[in-house]
DOSE-817729 format. One record per residue (C-alpha): chain; x, y, z. Coordinates in steps of 0.5 Angstrom, whole numbers, plus 500, padded with zeros to 3 digits. Each point is the difference from the previous one (the first is absolute). Example, Ala and Ser with C-alpha at 12.3 -4.5 7.8 and 13.67 -1.06 7.14 Angstrom:
# DOSE-817729
cadena | u | v | w
A | 525 | 491 | 516
A | 502 | 507 | 498
# end
This chain:
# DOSE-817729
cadena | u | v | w
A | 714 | 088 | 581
A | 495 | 502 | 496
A | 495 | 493 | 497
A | 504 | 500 | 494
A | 507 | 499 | 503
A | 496 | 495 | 505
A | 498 | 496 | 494
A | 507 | 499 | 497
A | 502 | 498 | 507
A | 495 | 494 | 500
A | 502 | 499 | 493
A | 508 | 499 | 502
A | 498 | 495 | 506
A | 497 | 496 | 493
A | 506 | 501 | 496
A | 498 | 496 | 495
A | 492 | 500 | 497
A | 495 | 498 | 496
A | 494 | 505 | 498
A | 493 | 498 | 497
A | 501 | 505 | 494
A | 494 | 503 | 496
A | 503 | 507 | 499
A | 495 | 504 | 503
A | 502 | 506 | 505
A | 501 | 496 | 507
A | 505 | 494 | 496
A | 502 | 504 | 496
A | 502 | 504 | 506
A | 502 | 495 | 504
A | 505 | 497 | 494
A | 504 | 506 | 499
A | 501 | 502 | 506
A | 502 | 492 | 501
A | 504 | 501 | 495
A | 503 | 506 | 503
A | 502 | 497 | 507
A | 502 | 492 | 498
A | 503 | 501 | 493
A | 497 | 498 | 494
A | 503 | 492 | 501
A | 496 | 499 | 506
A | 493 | 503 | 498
A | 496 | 495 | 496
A | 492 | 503 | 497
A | 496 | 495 | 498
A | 494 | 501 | 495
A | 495 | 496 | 500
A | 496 | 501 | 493
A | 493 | 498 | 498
A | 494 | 502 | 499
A | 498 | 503 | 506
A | 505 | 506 | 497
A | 499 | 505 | 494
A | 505 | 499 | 494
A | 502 | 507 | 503
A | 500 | 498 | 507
A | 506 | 495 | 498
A | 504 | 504 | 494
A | 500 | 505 | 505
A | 503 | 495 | 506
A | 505 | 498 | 495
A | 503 | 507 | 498
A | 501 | 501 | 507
A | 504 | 493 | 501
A | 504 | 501 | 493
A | 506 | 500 | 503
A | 500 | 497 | 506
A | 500 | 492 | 502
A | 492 | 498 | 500
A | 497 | 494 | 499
A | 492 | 501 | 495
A | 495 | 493 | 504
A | 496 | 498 | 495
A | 493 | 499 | 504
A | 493 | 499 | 499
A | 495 | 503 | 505
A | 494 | 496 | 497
A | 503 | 494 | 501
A | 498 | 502 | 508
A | 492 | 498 | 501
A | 499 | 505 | 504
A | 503 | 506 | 496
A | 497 | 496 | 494
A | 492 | 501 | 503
A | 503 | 507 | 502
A | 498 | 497 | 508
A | 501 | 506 | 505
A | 506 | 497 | 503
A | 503 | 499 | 493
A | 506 | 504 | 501
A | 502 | 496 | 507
A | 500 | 494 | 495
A | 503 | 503 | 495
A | 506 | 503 | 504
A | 501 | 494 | 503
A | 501 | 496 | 494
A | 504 | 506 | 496
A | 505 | 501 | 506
A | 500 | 493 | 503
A | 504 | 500 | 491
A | 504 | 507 | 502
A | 503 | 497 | 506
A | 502 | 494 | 497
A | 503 | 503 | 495
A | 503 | 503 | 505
A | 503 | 494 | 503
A | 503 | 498 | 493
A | 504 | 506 | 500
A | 503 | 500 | 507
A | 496 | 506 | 503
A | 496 | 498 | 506
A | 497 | 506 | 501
A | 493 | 503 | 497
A | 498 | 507 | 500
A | 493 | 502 | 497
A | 498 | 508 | 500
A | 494 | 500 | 504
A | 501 | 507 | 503
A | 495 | 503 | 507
A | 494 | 501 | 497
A | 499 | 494 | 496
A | 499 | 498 | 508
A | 494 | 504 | 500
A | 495 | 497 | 494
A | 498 | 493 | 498
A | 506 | 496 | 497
A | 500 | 493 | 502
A | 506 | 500 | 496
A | 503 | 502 | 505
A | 499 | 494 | 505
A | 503 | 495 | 496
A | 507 | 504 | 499
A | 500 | 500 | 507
A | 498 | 492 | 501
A | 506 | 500 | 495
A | 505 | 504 | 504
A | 500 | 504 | 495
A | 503 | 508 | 503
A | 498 | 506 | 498
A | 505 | 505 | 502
A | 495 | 507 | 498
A | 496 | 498 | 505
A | 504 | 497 | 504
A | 503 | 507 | 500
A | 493 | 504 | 501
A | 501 | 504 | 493
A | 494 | 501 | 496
A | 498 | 500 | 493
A | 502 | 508 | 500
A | 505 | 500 | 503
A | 503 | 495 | 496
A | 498 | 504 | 494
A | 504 | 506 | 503
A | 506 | 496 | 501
A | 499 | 498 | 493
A | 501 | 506 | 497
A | 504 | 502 | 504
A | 505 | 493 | 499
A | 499 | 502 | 492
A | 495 | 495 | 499
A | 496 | 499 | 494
A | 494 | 497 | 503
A | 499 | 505 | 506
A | 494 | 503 | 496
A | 497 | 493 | 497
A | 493 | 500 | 501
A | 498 | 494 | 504
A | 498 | 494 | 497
A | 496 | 492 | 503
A | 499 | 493 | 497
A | 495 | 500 | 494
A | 496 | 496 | 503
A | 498 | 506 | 504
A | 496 | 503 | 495
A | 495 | 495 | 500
A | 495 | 498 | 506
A | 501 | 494 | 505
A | 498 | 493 | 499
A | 501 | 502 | 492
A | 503 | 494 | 495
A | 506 | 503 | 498
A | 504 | 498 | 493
A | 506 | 503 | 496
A | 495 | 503 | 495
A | 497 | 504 | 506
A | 506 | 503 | 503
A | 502 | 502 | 493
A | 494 | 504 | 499
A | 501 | 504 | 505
A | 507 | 501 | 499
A | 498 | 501 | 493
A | 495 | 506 | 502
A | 504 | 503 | 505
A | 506 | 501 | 495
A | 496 | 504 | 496
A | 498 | 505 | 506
A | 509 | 499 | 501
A | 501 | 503 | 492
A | 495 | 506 | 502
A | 505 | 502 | 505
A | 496 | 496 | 506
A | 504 | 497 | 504
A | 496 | 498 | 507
A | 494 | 496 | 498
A | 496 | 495 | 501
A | 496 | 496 | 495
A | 495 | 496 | 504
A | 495 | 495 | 496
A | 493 | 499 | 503
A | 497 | 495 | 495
A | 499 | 504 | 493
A | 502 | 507 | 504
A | 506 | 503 | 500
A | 501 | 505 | 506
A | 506 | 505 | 499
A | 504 | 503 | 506
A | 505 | 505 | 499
A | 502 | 505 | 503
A | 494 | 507 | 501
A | 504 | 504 | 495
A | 500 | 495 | 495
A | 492 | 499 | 499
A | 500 | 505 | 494
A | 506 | 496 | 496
A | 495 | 494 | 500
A | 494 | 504 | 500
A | 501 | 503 | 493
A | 504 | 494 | 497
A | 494 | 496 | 497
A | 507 | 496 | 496
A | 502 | 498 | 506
A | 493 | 498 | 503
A | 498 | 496 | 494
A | 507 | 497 | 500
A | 499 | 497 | 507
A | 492 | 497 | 498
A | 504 | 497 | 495
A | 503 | 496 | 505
A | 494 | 497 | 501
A | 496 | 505 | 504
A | 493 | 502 | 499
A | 501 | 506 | 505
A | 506 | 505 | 502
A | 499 | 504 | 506
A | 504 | 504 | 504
A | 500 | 500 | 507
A | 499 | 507 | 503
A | 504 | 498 | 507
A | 506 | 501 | 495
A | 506 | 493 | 502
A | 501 | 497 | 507
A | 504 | 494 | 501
A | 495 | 494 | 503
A | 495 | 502 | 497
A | 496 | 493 | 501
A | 503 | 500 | 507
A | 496 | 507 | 502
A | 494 | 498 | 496
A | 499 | 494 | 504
A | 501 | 503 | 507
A | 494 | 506 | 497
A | 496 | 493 | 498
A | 501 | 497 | 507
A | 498 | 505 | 504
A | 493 | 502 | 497
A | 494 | 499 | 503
# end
């Protein structure tokens, strides 16, 4: 069997499960073929909603769930200390808080089990996210089943899946350095800001804030787009930057996680 048929396989040894839903490309994946398994009455997403995702994040999440039985958790991250103080583990307390919600609101509908889409290579970089859905009993069937993020994107296109090309996306509070006071206001900057690289046709990239500068990252091929735009860079020091730069490493997830290590084996 091919890792696909071994993923339906888990999934019907289920039978009935929820998904921690947030519409990028492994739980969208992981819903639809879900969906294509188990039947739409014994698969339940649900997406938590709150300021750690865009407003297109989560407009995007809902037209994939449109027709389908869903349930929308309203959570608020800042209400964790430690994603609040933008600490380094904040993801591990986040999680643990938002799934420990996705799990009973599970219970209330009568599903026992609760899957997420971390895939294989999620294994390989710094997500303490990822321990707290382990401690939870939360099951990650994509990486159970060793399918990594292109694979994943193969067997999206190949199922007809709308996001098998969807560009990568983390939490907000990514975009700022560790141990950062973080409010609404400030993730909504950033949102704000890497909206206006979206509208300019712009889909990976990050806006990460250091202060009063801002440092774009986007994809190589886009560095003249922003270049010769003076609109858009002034739109984005009207956000209350006195700087705007551009990252000549081009985007890469983790990008504060690499810049640690860098830092921490010098000298």
């Amino acid at each position: 069997m091919n890792k696909l048929e071994l993923l339906q396989e888990e999934l019907r040894n289920y039978g009935k499960v929820a998904i921690a839903y947030s519409g990028g490309v492994d739980s969208n994946f992981l819903f639809h073929v879900a969906l294509e398994t188990l039947g739409k009455e014994n698969v339940l997403p649900v997406l938590c909603r709150g300021a750690m995702m865009s407003k297109e994040d989560i407009e995007g999440a809902l037209e994939q769930l449109k027709d389908s039985n869903h349930v929308v958790l309203s959570v608020n991250p800042l209400d964790v200390e430690a994603f609040h103080f933008n600490h380094k583990d904040r993801c591990y307390h986040c999680k643990r808080s938002i799934m420990s919600k996705v799990i009973g609101v599970a219970k209330e509908h009568d599903f026992t089990y609760v899957l997420d889409g971390k895939n294989k290579d999620d294994e390989k970089v710094y997500r303490p996210g990822l321990k707290a859905c382990e401690e939870l009993g939360i099951i990650s069937p994509l990486a159970n089943n060793n399918l990594v993020k292109q694979e994943i994107r193969d067997y999206s296109k190949q199922l007809g899946i709308a996001t098998y090309n969807k560009p990568s996306n983390a939490c907000l509070a990514s975009r700022f350095d560790y141990n950062t006071d973080l409010t609404l206001e400030k993730l909504k900057l950033v949102e704000t800001g890497e909206k206006y690289l979206h509208d300019l046709g712009m889909l990976h990239v990050r806006l990460r804030v250091h202060g009063d500068v801002a440092r774009l990252e986007v994809e190589p091929e886009d560095f003249m787009k922003i270049i010769e735009n003076k609109e858009l860079i002034q739109n984005i020091k009207n956000l209350g930057f006195r700087f705007v730069t551009l990252d000549l490493e081009g985007i890469r997830s983790g990008g504060y996680d690499i810049e640690n290590i860098r830092n921490s084996t010098k000298g």
